[in-house]
MIGUTI-621964 format. One record per residue (C-alpha): residue number from 1; residue in three letters; x, y, z. Coordinates in pm, 1 decimal. Layout:
N
<node><n>NUM</n><res>ALA</res><X>X</X><Y>Y</Y><Z>Z</Z></node>
...
***
This chain:
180
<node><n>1</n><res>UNK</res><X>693.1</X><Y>259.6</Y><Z>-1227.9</Z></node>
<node><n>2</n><res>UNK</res><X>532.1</X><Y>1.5</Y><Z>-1009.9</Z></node>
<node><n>3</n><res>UNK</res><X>763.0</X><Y>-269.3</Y><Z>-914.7</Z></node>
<node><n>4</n><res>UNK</res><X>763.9</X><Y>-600.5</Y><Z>-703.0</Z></node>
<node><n>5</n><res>UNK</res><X>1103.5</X><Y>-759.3</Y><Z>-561.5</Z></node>
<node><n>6</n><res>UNK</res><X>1057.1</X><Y>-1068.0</Y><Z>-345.0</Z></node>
<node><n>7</n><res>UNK</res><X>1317.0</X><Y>-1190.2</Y><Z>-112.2</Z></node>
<node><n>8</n><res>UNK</res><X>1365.2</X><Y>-1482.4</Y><Z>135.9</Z></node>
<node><n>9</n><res>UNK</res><X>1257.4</X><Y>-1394.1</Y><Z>464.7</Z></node>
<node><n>10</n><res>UNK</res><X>1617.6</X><Y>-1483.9</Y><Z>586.0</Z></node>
<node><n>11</n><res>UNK</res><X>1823.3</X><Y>-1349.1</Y><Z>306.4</Z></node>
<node><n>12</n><res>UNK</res><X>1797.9</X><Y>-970.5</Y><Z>220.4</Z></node>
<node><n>13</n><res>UNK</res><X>2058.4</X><Y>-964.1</Y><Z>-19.3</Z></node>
<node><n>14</n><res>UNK</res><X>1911.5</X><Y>-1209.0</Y><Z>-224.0</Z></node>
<node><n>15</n><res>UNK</res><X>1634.0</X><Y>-1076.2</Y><Z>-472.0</Z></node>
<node><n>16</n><res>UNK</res><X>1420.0</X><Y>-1420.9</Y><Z>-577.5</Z></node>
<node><n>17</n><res>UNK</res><X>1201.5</X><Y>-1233.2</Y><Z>-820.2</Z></node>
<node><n>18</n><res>UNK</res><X>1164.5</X><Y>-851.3</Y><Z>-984.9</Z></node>
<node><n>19</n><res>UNK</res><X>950.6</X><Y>-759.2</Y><Z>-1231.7</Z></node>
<node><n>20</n><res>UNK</res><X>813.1</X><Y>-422.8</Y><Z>-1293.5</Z></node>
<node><n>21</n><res>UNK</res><X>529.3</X><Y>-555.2</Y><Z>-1574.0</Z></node>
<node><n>22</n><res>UNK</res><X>201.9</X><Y>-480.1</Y><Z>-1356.9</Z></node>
<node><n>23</n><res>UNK</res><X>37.2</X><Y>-802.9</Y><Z>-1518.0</Z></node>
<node><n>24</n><res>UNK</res><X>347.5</X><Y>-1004.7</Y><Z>-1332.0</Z></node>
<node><n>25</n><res>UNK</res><X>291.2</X><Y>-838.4</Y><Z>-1052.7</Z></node>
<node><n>26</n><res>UNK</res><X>-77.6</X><Y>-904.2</Y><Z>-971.8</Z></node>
<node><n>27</n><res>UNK</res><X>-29.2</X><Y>-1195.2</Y><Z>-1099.8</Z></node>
<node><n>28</n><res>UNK</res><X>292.1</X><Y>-1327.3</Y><Z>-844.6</Z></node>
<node><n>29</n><res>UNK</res><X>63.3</X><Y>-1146.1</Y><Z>-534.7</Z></node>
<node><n>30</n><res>UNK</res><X>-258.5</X><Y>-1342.5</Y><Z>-645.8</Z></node>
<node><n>31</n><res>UNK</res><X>-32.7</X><Y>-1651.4</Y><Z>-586.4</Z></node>
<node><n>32</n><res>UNK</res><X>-29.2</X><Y>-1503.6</Y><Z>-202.8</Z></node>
<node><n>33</n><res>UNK</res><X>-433.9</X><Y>-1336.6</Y><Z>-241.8</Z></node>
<node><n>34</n><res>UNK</res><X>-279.5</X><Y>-974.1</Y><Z>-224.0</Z></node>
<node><n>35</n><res>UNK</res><X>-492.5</X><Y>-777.7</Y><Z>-472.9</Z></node>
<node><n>36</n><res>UNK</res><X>-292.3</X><Y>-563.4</Y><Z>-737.5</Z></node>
<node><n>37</n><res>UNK</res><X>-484.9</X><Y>-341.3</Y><Z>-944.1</Z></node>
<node><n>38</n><res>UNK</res><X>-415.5</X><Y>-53.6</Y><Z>-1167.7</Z></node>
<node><n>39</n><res>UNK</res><X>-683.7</X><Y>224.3</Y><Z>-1207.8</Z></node>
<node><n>40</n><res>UNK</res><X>-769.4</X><Y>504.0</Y><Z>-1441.8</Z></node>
<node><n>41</n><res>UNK</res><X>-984.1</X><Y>770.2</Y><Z>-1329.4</Z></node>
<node><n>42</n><res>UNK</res><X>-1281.7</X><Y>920.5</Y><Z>-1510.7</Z></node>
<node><n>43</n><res>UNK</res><X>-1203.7</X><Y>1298.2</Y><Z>-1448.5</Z></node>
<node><n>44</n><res>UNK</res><X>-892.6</X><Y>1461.4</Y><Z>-1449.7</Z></node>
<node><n>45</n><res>UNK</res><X>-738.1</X><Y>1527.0</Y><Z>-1122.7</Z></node>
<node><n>46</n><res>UNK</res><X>-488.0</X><Y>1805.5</Y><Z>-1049.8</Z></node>
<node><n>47</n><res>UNK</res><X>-385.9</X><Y>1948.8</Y><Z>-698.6</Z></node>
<node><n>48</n><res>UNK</res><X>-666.9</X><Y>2193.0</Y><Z>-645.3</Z></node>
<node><n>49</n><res>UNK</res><X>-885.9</X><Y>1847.7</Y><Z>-709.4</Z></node>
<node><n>50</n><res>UNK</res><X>-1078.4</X><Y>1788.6</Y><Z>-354.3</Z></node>
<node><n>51</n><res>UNK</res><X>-1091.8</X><Y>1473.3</Y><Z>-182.7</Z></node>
<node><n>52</n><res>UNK</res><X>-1460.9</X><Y>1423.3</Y><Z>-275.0</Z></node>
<node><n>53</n><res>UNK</res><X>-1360.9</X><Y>1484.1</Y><Z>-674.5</Z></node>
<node><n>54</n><res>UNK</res><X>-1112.7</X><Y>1212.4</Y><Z>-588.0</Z></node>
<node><n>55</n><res>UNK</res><X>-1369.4</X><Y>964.1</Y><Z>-494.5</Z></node>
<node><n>56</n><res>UNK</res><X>-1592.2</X><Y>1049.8</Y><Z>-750.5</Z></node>
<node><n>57</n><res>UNK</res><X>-1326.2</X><Y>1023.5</Y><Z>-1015.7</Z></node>
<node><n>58</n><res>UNK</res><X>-1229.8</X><Y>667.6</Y><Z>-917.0</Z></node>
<node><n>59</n><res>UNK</res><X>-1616.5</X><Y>620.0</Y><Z>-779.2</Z></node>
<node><n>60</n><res>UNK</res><X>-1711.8</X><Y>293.4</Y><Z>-1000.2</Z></node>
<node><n>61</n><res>UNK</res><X>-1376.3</X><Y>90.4</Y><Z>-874.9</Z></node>
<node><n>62</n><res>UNK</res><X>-1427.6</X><Y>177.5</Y><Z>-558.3</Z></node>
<node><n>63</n><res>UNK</res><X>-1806.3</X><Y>41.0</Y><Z>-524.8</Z></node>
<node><n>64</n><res>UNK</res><X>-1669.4</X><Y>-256.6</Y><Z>-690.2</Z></node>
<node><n>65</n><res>UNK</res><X>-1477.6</X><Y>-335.3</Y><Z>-423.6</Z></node>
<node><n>66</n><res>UNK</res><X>-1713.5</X><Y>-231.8</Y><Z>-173.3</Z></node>
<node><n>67</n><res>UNK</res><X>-1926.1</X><Y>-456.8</Y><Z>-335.1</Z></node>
<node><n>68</n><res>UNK</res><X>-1714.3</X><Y>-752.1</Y><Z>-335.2</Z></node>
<node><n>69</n><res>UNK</res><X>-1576.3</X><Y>-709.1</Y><Z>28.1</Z></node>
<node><n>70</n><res>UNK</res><X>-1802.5</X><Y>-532.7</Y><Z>234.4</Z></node>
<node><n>71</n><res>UNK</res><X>-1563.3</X><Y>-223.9</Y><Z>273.8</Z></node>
<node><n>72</n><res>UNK</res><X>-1779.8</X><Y>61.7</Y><Z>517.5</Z></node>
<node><n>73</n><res>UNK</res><X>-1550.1</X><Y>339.8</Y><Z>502.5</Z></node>
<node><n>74</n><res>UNK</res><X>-1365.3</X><Y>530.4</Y><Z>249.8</Z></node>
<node><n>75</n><res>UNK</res><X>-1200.0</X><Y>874.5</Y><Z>272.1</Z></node>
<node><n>76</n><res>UNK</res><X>-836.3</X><Y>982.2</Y><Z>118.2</Z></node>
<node><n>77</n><res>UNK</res><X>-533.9</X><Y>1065.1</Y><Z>314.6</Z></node>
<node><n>78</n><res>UNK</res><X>-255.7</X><Y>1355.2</Y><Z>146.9</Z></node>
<node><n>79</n><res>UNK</res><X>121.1</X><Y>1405.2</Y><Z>263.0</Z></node>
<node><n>80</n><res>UNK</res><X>284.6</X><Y>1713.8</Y><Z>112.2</Z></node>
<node><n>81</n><res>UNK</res><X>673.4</X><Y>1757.0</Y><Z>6.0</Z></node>
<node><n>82</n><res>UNK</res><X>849.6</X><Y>1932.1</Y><Z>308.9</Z></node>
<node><n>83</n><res>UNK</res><X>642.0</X><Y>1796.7</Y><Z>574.0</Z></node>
<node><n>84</n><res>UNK</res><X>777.5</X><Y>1853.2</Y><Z>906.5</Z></node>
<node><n>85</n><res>UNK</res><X>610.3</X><Y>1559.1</Y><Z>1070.6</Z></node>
<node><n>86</n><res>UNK</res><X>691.9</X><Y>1322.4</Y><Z>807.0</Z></node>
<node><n>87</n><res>UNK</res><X>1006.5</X><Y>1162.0</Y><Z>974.2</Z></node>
<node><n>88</n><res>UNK</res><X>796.0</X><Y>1077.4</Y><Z>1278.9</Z></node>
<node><n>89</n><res>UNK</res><X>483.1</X><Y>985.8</Y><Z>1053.4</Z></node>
<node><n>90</n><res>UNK</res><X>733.5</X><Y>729.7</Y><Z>857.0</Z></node>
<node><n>91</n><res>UNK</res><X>830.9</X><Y>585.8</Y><Z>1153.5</Z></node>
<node><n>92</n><res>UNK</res><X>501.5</X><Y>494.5</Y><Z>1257.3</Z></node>
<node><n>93</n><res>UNK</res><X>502.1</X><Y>262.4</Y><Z>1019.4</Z></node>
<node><n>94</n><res>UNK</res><X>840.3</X><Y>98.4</Y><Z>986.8</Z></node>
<node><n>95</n><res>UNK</res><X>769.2</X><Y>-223.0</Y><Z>1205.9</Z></node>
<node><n>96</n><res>UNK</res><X>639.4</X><Y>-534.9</Y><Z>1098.2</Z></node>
<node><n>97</n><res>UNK</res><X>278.5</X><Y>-540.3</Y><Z>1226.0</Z></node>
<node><n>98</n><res>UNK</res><X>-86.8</X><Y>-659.0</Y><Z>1149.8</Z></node>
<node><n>99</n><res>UNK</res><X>-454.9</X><Y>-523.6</Y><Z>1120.0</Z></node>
<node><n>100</n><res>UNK</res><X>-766.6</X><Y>-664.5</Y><Z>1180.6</Z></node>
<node><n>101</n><res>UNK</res><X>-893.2</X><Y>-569.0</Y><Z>851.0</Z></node>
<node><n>102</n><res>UNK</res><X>-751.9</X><Y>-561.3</Y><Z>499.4</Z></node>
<node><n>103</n><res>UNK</res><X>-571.8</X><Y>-241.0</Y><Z>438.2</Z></node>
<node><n>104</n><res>UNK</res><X>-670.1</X><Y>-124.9</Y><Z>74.4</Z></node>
<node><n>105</n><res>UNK</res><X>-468.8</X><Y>175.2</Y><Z>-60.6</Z></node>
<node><n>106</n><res>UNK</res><X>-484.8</X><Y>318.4</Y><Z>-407.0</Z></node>
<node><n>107</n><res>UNK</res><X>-213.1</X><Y>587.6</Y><Z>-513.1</Z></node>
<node><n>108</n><res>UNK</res><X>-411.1</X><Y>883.2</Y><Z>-671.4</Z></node>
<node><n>109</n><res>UNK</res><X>-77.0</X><Y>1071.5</Y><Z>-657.5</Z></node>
<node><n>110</n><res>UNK</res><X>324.1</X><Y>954.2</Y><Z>-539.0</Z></node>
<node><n>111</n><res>UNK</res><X>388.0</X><Y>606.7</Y><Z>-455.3</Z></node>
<node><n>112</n><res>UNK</res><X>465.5</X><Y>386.9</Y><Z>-96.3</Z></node>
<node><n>113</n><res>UNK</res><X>616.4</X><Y>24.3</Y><Z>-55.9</Z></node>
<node><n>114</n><res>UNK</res><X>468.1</X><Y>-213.6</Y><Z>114.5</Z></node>
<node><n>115</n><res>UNK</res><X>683.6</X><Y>-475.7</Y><Z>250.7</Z></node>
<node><n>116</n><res>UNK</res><X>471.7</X><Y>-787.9</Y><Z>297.7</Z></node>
<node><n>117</n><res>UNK</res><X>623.1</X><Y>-1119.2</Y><Z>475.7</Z></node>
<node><n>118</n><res>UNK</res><X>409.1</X><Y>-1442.0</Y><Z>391.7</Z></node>
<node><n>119</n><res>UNK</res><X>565.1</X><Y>-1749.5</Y><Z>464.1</Z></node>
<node><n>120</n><res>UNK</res><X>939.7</X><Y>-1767.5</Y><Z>382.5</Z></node>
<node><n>121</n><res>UNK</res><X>909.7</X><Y>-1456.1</Y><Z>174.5</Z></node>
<node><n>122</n><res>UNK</res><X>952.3</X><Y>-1076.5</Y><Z>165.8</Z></node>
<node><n>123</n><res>UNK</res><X>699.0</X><Y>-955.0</Y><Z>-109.7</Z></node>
<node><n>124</n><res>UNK</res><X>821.5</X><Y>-558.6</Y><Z>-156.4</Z></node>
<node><n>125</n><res>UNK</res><X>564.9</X><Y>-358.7</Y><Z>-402.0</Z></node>
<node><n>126</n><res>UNK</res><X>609.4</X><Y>-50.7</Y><Z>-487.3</Z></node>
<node><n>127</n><res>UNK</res><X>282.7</X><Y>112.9</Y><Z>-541.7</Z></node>
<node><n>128</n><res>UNK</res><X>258.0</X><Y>436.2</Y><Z>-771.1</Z></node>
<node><n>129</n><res>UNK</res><X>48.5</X><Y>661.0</Y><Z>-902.7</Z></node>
<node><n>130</n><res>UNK</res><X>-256.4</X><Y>445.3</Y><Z>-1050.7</Z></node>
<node><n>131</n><res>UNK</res><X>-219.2</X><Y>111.7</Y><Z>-860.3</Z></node>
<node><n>132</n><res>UNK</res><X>-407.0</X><Y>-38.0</Y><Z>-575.1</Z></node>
<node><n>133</n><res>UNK</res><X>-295.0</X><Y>-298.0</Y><Z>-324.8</Z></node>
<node><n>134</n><res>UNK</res><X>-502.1</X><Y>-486.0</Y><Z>-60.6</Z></node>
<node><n>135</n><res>UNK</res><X>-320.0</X><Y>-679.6</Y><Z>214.1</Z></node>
<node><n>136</n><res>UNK</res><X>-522.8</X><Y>-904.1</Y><Z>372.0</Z></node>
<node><n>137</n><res>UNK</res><X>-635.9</X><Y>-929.7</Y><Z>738.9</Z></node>
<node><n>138</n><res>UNK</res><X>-350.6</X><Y>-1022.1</Y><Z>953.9</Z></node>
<node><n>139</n><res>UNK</res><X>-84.8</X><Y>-1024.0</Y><Z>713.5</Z></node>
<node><n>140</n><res>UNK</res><X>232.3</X><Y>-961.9</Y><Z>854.0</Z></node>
<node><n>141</n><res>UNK</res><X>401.1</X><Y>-627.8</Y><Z>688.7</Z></node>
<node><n>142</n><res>UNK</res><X>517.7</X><Y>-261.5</Y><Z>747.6</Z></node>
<node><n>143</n><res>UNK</res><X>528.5</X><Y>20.8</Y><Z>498.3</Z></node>
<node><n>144</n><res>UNK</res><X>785.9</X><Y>285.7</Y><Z>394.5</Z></node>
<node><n>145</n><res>UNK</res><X>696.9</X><Y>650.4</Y><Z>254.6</Z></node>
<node><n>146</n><res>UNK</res><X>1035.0</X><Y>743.8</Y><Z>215.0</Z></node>
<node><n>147</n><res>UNK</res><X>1227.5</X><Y>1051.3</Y><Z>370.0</Z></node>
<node><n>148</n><res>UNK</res><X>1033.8</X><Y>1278.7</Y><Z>181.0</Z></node>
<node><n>149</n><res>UNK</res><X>717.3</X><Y>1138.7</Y><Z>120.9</Z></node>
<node><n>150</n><res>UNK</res><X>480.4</X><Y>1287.5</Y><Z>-117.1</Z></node>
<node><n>151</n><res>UNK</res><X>156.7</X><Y>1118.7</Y><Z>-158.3</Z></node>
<node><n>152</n><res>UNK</res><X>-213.9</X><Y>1071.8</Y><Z>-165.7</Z></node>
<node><n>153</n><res>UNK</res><X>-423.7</X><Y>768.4</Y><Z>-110.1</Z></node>
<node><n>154</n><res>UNK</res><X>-768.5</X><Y>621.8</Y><Z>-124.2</Z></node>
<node><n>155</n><res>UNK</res><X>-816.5</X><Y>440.3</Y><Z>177.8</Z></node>
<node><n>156</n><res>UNK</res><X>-1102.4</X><Y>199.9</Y><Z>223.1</Z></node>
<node><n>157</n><res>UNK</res><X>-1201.3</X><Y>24.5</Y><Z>552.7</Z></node>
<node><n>158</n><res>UNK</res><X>-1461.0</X><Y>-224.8</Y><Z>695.9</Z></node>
<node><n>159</n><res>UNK</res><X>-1455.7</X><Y>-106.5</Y><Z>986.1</Z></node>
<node><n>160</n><res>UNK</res><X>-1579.2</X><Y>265.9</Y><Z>1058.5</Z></node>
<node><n>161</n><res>UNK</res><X>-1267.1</X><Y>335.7</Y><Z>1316.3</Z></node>
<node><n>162</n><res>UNK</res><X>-1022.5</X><Y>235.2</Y><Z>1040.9</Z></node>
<node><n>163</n><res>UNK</res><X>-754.0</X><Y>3.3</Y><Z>1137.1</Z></node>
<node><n>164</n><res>UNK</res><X>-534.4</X><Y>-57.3</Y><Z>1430.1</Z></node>
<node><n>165</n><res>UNK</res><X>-182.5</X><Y>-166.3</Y><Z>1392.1</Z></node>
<node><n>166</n><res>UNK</res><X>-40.4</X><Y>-467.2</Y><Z>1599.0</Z></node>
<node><n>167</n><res>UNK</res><X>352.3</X><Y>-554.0</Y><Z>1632.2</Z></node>
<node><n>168</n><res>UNK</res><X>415.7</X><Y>-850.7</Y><Z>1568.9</Z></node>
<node><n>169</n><res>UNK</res><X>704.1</X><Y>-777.9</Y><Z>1778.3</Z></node>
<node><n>170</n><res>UNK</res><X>1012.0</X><Y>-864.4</Y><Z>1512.1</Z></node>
<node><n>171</n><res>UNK</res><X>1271.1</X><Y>-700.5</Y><Z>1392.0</Z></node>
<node><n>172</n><res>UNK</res><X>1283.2</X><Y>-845.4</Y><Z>1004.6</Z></node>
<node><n>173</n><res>UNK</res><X>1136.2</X><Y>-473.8</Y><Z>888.8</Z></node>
<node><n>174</n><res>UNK</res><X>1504.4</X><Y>-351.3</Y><Z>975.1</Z></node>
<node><n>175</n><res>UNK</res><X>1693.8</X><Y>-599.6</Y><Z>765.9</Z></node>
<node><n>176</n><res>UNK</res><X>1522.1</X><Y>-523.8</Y><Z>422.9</Z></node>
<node><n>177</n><res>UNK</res><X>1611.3</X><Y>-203.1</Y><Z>218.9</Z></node>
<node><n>178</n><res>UNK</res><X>1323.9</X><Y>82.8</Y><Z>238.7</Z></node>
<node><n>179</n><res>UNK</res><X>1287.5</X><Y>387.4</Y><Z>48.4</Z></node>
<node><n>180</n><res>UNK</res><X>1528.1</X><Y>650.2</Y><Z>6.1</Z></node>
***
């Protein structure tokens, strides 16, 4: 189940808010213009599904939001159970950094937190199976697939290259609990 647990940005044992009611929790990251959305696709998807059947099961939400924000590029990323490069592949990802570009995810399959620090706050969603988040340009966060992350994901980008991660050189991403 989807969940959101916000913290102060200097207190990581104290949880401000947690909800796991998906209403709450678009509406607590509209307050900070994340987008939170949950989907339903129009075919059913199983794991010999390709990742064009993917697109084209989700295909009206995702030119929605093409529509709205000018998103180029869209293509969908899988992790299998067991991978051998997923400690180093989690890794990349476990500093607190920024992108040029939103970076829009939406969990066909398995779920990912994103840790998201705006102003004086930690935001931590867990996304599952179903929802979508969009953090905006040059929001501060990092994101945790767990230690034996399995996943896919619709990615969508506006820019053709995808999106380049910059530290923001801190070390809050190791103070706040991750996945197991």
């Amino acid at each position: 189940m989807s969940q959101l647990t916000i913290y102060a940005d200097n207190n990581p044992k104290n949880v401000l808010i947690s909800t796991e009611n998906a209403d709450e929790i678009a509406a607590q990251l509209a307050f900070v213009n994340v987008r939170f959305e949950q989907w339903q696709a129009n075919a059913q998807i199983n794991e010999s599904t390709t990742n064009e059947q993917i697109i084209d099961a989700y295909k009206n939400d995702i030119a929605r939001l093409k529509e709205q924000n000018g998103y180029q590029t869209v293509d969908v990323i899988s992790l299998a159970k067991g991978n051998p490069a997923a400690p180093q592949m989690r890794e990349k990802f476990l500093f607190e950094h920024t992108h040029s570009e939103d970076e829009v995810r939406f969990f066909v399959k398995g779920q990912g937190l994103f840790c998201l620090h705006i102003g004086a706050k930690i935001y931590q969603v867990l996304c599952q199976k179903g929802d979508l988040i969009s953090v905006p340009t040059l929001t501060p966060h990092w994101f945790d697939m767990g230690s034996d992350p399995e996943f896919t994901a619709i990615r969508l980008f506006n820019n053709t290259e995808g999106w380049v991660a910059k530290s923001t050189e801190s070390e809050i991403a190791k103070q706040f609990p991750l996945l197991p």
